[in-house]
C-alpha positions as CSV (number, residue, x, y, z in Angstrom):
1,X,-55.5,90.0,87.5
2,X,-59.1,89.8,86.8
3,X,-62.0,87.3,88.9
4,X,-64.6,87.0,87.0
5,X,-67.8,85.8,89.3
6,X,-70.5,83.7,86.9
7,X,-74.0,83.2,87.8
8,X,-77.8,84.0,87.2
9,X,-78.6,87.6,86.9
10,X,-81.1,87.6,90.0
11,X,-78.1,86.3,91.6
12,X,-76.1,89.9,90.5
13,X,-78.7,91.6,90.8
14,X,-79.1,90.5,94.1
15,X,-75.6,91.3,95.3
16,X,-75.5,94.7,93.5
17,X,-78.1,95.9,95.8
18,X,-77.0,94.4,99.2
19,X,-75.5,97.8,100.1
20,X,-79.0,99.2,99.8
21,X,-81.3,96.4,100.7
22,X,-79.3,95.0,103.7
23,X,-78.5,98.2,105.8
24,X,-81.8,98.1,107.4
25,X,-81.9,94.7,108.5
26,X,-78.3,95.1,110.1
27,X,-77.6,95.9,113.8
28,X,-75.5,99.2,114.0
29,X,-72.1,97.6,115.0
30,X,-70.2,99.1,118.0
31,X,-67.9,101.8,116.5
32,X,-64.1,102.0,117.4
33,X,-62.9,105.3,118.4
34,X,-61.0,105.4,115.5
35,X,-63.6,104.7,113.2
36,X,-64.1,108.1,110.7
37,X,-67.3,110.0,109.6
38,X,-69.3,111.2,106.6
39,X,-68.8,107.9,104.2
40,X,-71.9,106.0,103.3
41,X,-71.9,103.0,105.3
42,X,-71.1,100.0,103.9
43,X,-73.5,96.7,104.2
44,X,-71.8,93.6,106.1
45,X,-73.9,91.7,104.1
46,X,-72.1,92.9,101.2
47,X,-68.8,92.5,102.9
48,X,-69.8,88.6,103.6
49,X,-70.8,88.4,100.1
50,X,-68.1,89.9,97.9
51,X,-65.1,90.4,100.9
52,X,-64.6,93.7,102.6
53,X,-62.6,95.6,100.0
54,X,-65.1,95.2,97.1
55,X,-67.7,96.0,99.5
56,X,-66.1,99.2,100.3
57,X,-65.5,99.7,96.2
58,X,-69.3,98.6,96.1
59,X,-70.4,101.6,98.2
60,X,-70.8,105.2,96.6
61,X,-68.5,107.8,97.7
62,X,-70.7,110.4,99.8
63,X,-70.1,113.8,98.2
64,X,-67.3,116.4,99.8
65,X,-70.1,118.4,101.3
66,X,-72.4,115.7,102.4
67,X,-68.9,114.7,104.3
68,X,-68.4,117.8,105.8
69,X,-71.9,118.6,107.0
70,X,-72.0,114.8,108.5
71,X,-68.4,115.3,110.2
72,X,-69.1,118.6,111.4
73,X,-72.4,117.1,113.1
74,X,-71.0,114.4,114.8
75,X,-67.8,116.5,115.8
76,X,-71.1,119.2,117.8
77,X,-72.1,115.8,119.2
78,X,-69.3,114.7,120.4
79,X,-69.9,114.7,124.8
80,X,-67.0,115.9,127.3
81,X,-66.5,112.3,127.8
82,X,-65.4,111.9,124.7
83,X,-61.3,110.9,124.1
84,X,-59.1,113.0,121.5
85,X,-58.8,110.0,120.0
86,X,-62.3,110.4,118.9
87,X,-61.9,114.1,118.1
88,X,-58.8,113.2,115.9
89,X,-60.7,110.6,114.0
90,X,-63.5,112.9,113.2
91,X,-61.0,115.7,112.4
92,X,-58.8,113.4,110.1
93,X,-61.9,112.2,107.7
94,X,-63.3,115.9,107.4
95,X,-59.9,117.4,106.3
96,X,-60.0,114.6,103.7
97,X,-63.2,115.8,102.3
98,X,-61.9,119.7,102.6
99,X,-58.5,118.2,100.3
100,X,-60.9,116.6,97.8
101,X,-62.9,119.5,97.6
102,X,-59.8,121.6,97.1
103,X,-60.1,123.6,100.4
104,X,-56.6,123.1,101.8
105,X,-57.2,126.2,104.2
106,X,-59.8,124.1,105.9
107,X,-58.1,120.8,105.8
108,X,-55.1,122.2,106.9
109,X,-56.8,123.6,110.2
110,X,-58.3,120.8,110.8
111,X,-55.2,118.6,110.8
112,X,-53.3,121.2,113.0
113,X,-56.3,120.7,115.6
114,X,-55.4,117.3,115.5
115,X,-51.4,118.2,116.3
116,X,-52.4,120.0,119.3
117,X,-54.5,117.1,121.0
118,X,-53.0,113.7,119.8
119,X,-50.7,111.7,122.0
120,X,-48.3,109.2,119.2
121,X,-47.7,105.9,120.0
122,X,-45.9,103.3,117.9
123,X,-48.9,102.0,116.1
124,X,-50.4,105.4,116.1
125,X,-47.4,107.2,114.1
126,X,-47.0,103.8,111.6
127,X,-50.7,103.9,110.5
128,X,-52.6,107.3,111.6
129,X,-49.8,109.2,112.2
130,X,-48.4,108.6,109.0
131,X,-52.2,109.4,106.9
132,X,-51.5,112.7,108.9
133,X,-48.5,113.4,107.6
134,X,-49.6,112.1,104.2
135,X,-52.8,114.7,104.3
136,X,-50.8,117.6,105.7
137,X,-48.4,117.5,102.3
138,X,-51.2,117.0,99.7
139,X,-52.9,120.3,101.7
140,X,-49.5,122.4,101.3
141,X,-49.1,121.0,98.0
142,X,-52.7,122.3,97.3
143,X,-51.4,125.3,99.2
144,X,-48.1,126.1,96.8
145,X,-45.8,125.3,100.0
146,X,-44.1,122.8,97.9
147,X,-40.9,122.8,100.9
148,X,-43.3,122.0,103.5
149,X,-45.1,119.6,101.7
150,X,-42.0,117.2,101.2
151,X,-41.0,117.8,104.8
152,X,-44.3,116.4,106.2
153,X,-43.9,113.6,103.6
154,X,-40.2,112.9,104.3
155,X,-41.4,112.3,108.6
156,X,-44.2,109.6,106.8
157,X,-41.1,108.3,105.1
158,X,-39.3,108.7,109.1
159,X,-42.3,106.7,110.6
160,X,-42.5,103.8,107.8
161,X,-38.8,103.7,106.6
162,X,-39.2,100.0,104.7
163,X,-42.5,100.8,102.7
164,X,-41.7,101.5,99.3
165,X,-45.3,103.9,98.8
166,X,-44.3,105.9,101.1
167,X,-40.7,106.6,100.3
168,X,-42.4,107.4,96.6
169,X,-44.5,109.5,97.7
170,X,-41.9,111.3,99.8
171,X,-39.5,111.1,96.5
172,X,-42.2,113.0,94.6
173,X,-43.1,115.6,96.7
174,X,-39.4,115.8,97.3
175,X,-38.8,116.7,93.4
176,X,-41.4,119.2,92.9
177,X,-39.3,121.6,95.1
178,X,-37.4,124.7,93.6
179,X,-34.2,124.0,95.3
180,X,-32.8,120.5,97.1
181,X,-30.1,120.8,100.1
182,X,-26.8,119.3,99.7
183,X,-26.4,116.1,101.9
184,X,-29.4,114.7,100.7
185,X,-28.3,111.0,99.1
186,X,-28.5,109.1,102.9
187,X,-32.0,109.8,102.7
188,X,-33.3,108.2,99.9
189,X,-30.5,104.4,100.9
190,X,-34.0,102.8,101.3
191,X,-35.7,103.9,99.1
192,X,-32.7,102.6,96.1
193,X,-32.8,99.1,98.4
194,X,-36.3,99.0,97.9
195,X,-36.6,99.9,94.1
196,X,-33.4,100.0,91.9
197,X,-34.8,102.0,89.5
198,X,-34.7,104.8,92.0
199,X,-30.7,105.1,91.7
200,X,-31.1,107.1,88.3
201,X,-33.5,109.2,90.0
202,X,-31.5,109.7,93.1
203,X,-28.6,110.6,90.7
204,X,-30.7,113.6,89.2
205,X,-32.0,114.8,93.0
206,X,-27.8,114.8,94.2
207,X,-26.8,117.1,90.8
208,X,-29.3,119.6,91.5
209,X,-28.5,119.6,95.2
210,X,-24.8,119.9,93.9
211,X,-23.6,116.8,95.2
212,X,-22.0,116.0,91.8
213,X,-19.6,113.3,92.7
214,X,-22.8,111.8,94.4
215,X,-24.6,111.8,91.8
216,X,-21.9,110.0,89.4
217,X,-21.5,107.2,91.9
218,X,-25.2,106.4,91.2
219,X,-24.6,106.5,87.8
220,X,-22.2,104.1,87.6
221,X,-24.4,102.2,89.5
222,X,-27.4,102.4,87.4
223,X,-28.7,99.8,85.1
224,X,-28.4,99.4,82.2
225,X,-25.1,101.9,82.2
226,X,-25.9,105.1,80.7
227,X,-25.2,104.6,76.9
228,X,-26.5,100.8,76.8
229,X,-29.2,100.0,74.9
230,X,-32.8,100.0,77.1
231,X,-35.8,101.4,77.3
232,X,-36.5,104.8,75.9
233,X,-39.5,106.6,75.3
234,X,-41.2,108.6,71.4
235,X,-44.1,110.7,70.9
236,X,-46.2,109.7,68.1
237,X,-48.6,112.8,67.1
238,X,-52.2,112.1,67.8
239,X,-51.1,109.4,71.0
240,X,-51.1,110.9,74.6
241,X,-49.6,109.0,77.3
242,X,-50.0,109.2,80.7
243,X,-47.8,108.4,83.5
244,X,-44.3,108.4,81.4
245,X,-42.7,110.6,79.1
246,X,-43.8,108.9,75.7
247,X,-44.7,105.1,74.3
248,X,-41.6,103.0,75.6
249,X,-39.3,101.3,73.2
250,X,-36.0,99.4,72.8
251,X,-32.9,101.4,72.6
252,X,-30.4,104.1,73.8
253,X,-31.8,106.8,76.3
254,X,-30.6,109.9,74.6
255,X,-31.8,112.2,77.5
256,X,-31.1,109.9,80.4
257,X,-27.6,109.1,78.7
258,X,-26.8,112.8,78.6
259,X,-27.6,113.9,82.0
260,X,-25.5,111.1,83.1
261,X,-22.6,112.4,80.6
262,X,-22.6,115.9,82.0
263,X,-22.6,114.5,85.8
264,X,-19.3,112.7,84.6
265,X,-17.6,115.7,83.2
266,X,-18.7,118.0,86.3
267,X,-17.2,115.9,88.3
268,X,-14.2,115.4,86.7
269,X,-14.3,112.3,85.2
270,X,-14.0,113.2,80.9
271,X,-12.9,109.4,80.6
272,X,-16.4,108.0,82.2
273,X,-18.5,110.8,79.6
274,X,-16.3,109.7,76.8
275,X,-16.8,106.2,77.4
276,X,-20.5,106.5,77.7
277,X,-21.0,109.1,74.7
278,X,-19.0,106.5,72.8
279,X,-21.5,103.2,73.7
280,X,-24.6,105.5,73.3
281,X,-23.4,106.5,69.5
282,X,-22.8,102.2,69.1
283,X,-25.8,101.3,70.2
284,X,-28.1,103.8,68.0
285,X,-26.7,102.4,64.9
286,X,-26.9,98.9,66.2
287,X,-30.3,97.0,64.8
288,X,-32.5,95.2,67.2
289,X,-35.3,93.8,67.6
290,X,-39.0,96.0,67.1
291,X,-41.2,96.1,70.6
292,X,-44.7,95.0,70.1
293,X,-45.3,98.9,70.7
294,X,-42.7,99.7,67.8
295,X,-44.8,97.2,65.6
296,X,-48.3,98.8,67.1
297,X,-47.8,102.0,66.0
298,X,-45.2,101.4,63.1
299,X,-42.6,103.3,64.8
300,X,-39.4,103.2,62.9
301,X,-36.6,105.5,64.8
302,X,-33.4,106.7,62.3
303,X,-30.0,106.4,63.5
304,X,-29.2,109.7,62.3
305,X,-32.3,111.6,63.8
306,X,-31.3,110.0,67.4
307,X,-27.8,111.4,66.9
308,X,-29.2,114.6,66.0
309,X,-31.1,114.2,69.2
310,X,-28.0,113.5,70.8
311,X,-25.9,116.3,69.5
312,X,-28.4,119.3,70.9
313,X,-26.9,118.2,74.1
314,X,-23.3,119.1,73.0
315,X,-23.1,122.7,74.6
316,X,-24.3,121.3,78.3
317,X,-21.8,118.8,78.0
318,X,-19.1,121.5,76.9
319,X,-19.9,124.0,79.5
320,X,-19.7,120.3,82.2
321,X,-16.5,120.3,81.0
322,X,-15.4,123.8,82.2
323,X,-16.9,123.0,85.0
324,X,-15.0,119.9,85.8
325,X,-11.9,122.2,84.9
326,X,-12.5,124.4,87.3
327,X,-13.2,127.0,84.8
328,X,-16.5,128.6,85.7
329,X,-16.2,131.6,83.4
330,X,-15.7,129.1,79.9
331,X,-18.4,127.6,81.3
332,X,-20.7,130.8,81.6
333,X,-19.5,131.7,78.2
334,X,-20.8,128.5,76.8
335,X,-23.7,128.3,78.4
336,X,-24.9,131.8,77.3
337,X,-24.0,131.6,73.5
338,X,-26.6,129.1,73.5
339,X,-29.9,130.0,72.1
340,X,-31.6,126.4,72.5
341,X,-31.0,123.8,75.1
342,X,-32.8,120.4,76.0
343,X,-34.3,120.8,79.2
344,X,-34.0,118.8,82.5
345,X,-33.7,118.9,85.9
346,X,-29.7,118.4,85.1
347,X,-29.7,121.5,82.6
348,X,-31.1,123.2,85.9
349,X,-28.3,121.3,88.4
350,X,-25.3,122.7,85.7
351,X,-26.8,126.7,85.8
352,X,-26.7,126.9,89.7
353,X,-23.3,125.3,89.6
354,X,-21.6,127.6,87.1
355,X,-23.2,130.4,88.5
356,X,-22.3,129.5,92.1
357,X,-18.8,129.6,91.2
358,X,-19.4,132.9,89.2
359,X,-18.6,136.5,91.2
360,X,-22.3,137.8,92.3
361,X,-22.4,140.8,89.9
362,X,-20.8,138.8,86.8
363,X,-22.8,137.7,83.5
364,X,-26.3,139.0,84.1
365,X,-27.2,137.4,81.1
366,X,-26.7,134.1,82.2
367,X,-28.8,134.5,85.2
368,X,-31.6,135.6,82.8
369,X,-31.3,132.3,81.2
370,X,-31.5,130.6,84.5
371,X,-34.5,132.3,85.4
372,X,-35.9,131.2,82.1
373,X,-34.8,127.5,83.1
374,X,-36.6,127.9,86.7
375,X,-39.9,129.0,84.7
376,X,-39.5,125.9,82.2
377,X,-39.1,123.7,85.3
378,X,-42.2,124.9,87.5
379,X,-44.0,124.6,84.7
380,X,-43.2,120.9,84.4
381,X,-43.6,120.6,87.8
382,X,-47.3,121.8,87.7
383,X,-47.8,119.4,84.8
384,X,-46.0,116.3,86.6
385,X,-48.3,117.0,89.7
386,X,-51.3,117.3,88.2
387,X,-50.2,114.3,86.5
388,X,-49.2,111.6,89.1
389,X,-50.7,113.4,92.2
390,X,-53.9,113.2,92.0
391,X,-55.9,114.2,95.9
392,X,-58.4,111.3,95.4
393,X,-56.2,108.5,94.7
394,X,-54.0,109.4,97.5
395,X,-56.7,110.3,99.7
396,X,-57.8,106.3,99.0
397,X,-54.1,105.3,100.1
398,X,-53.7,107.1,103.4
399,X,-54.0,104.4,106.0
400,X,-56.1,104.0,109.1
401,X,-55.4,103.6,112.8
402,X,-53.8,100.1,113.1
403,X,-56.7,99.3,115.3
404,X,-59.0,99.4,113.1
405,X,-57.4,98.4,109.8
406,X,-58.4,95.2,108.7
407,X,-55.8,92.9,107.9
408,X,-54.2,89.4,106.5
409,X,-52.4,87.1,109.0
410,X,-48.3,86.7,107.6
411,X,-48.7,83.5,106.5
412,X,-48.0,81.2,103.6
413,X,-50.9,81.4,100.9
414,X,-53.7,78.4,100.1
415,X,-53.8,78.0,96.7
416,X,-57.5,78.7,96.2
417,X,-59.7,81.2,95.5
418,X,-58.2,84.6,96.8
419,X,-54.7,83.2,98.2
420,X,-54.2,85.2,100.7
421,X,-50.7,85.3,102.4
422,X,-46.7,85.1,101.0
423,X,-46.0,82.6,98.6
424,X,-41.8,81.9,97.1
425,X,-40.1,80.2,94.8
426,X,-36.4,79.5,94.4
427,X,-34.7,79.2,91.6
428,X,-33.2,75.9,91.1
429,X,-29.7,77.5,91.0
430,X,-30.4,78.8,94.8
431,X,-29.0,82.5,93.9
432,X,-32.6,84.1,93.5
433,X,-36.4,83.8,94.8
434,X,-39.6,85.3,93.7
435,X,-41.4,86.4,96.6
436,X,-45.2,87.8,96.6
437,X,-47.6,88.4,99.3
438,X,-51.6,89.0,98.6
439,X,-54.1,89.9,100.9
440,X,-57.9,91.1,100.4
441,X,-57.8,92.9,103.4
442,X,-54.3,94.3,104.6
443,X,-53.5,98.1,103.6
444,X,-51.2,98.0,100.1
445,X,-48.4,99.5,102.6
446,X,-49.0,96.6,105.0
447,X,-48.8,94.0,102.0
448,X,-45.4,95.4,100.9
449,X,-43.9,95.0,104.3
450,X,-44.8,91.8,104.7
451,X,-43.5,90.6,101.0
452,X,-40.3,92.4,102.2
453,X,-40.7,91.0,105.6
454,X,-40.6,87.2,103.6
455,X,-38.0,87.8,101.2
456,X,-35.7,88.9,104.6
457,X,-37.0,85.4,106.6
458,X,-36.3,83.5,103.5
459,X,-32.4,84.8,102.9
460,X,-31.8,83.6,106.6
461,X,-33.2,80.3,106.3
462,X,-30.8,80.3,102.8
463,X,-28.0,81.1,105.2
464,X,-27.8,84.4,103.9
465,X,-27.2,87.9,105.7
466,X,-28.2,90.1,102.7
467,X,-30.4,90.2,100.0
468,X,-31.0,93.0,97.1
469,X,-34.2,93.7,95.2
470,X,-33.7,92.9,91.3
471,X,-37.7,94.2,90.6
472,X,-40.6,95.1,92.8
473,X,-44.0,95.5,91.7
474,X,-47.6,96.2,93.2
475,X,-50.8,94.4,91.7
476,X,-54.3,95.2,92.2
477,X,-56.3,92.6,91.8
478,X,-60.0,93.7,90.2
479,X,-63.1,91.5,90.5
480,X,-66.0,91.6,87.9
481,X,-69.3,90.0,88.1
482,X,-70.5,88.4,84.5
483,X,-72.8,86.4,83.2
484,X,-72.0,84.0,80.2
485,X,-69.2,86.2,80.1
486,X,-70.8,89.5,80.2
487,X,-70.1,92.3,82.7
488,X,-73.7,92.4,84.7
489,X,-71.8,94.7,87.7
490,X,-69.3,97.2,88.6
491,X,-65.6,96.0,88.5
492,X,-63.9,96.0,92.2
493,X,-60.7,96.2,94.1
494,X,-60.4,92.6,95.5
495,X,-57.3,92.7,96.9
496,X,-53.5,93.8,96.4
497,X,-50.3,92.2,95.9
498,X,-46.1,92.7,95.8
499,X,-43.8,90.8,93.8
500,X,-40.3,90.9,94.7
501,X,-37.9,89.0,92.8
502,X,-34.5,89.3,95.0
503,X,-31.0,88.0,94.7
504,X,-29.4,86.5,97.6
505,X,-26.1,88.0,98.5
506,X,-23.2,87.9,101.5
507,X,-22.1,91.6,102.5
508,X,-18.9,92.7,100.6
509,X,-19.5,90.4,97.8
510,X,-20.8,92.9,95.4
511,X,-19.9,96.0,93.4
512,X,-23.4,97.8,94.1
513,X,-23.6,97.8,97.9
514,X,-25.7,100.5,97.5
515,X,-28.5,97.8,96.6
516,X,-28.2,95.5,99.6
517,X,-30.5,95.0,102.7
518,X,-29.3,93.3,105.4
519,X,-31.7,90.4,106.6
520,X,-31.4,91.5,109.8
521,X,-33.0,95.3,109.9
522,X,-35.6,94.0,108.4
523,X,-36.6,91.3,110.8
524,X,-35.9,93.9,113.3
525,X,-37.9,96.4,112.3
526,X,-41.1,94.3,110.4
527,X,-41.4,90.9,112.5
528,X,-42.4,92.7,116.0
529,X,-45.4,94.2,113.8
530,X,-46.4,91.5,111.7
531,X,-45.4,88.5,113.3
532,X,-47.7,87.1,116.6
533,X,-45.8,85.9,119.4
534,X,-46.8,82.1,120.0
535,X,-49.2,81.4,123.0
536,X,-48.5,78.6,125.0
């Protein structure tokens, strides 16, 4: 969503340099303890003007070492009287310069000085606790300690178990390892509640942890089914896209279909493979409809190339087979007359099963292959890091002390200007809402929990226990300042925003329990935090 704010160009001009103009004229305000170091303060007049997160957009970023030297200053300056709250605060913001300046040794010290003075309390492990944790994996990340890094991720997950960033975060961190533990799936239950999408990718983590008839269950719970037409992805030469795996378009999922195919036949089940083999080869010769990307870039996929596609995936799915059989050695045997293979993380999963089952000093050759495998998949790792986790944008997310965080009240939105608070909308048949939440102020993991927080209040005044999440989607909302419709000043962050669109549903009703919250954790766990107790 875009504001656009019209007016003279004195009047722009005027605003544009209220972070420079105003901070002389502005009593220094009394600091919390919490407060960080090193940034480049931002005006308050700009904050009346323009709100507080476009003022903080407004103001430059001080450099990595101009943050150091200033955080290293006030840390000398800092008296005996001083708390370790103060200390930690101080610490916190200077390890976040050392990560964006790619000094994890640094950082990582720093953070460990904060371990040995802090003292958690609730509010401490939800907001600070949790940046902590948050800076402490992108350091060992930064580090190569890529088992370390999802452990300090999966305690942020621990500490904020119904925010859906953070369980991503975790998720990520959790997938760049080499190897995942069996017993694994309970760990990720919110996570699927929070975003179905996740069930897929859940499905993948459980096969390479082993956990095969795991990993089939989320299958069969994925949607659309593995075979059905959806969304799939094509490169077109000359067009790079970032943040998936090629320009999205209607149809059959050849890659997503056949990981799903081998988890099937692994675990025994050649009818479920069969059955899904058999709606995949349907739907690629079935017509439909072109997406406005199809007709942007004159994309035109053949049937017969898709099945070709399809086919390179024959020996995994043979070698599944054995597997499923029992037969470990045909499976070996398959796997190592193959000289080409599509890679995934499931190609990965079906080596370490075959070979597990394999006598330690059989087929050499196959373990050569596997090593060739492990290569192929760090080296995607590497890419999908550099990729999707990027140290300054997360550095932006980590949250502040809740003391200190400014924040919107969990209320129902006025619709004007910058609505802040929840607004909902049932649908006239009473089975599902849309439920949003928008604040200018409150931290996007903050604004998440309350939407959630809403759609749970809103199932029990339905008479509901339950609810599941059908989509769930974060907004930033950007502010530009024009005049006569042309940008005079920077565009901002004005605010954020969740969108849930949830189906109500009574426990034991449905065939995907997996999916289901309960109303009632979540008004446990949320409504103490967000929710003011009434004075009287």
């Amino acid at each position: 969503m875009m504001i656009q704010y019209r007016g003279s160009a004195a009047v722009a001009a005027a605003i544009l340099m209220l972070s420079v103009t105003s901070q002389a004229k502005e009593p220094e305000a009394q600091l919390s303890v919490w407060t960080g170091c090193g940034d480049n303060p931002v005006s308050g007049t700009t904050k009346f003007m323009v709100g507080p997160t476009a003022a903080r957009y407004l103001t430059s970023k001080a450099k990595p070492a101009e943050g150091v030297e200033r955080c290293t200053a006030a840390l000398d300056a800092l008296g005996p009287e001083a708390g370790w709250e103060r200390s930690a605060a101080l610490l916190r913001s200077r390890a976040k310069f050392y990560l964006t300046a790619k000094q994890h040794k640094e950082a990582l010290a720093d953070l460990e000085a904060i371990a040995a003075i802090e003292r958690p309390d609730l509010p401490y492990s939800r907001s600070f606790g949790v940046s902590l944790n948050m800076l402490r994996a992108i350091g060992r990340l930064e580090a190569g300690r890529r088992d370390e890094a999802a452990s300090e991720a999966f305690l942020a997950m621990q500490a904020r178990p119904w925010s859906l960033r953070v369980a991503e975060f975790a998720f990520g961190l959790s997938s760049l390892r080499t190897k995942i533990a069996s017993g694994e799936g309970s760990r990720w239950n919110n996570l699927v509640r929070l975003d179905p999408t996740y069930v897929e990718k859940r499905a993948v983590s459980l096969a390479r942890a082993g956990d095969w008839q795991e990993a089939l269950v989320d299958w069969q719970n994925a949607t659309p089914a593995p075979g059905e037409i959806g969304q799939t992805f094509v490169n077109v030469p000359n067009v790079r896209v970032t943040g998936a795996p090629g320009i999205p378009i209607k149809g059959v999922n050849i890659a997503r279909t056949a990981q799903a195919v081998i988890a099937a036949q692994v675990a025994g089940r050649p009818d479920l493979a069969e059955m899904w083999l058999t709606k995949a080869r349907e739907g690629i010769n079935t017509p439909h409809e072109a997406t406005r990307f199809e007709r942007d870039f004159n994309i035109a996929t053949q049937p017969s190339e898709q099945i070709a596609e399809l086919d390179k995936w024959t020996g995994l799915i043979e070698a599944a087979a054995f597997v499923g059989k029992g037969d470990a050695e045909g499976a070996a045997q398959k796997l190592e007359t193959m000289t080409r293979m599509p890679f995934s993380q499931t190609t990965l999963a079906l080596f370490w099963t075959v070979i597990s089952k394999l006598p330690p000093e059989s087929h050499p050759n196959l373990k050569s292959l596997l090593a060739q495998v492990e290569e192929q998949f760090q080296l995607d790792s590497n890419e999908q890091y550099v990729s999707q986790f990027d140290p300054a944008k997360l550095l932006d997310e980590v949250p502040d002390h809740e003391d200190v965080m400014l924040a919107n009240p969990y209320q129902t939105a006025v619709k004007f200007l910058r609505a802040n608070g929840f607004s909902v909308k049932v649908a006239k048949d009473g089975k599902t809402a849309d439920v949003g939440f928008f604040g200018n102020k409150s931290h996007p993991f903050a604004i998440g929990e309350m939407a959630l927080l809403r759609a749970a209040d809103l199932a029990a005044s339905q008479g509901k226990t339950a609810f599941r999440i059908v989509s769930n989607n974060d907004f930033v909302q950007t502010s530009t300042m024009t005049m006569y419709g042309v940008e005079v000043g920077p565009t901002t962050v004005a605010g954020h925003s969740t969108r849930l669109k949830i189906e109500f549903v009574d426990p034991g009703t449905s065939q995907k329990a997996a999916g289901i919250i309960e109303t009632v954790d979540i008004q446990m766990a949320l409504t103490p935090i967000y929710v003011k107790a009434e004075k009287k």
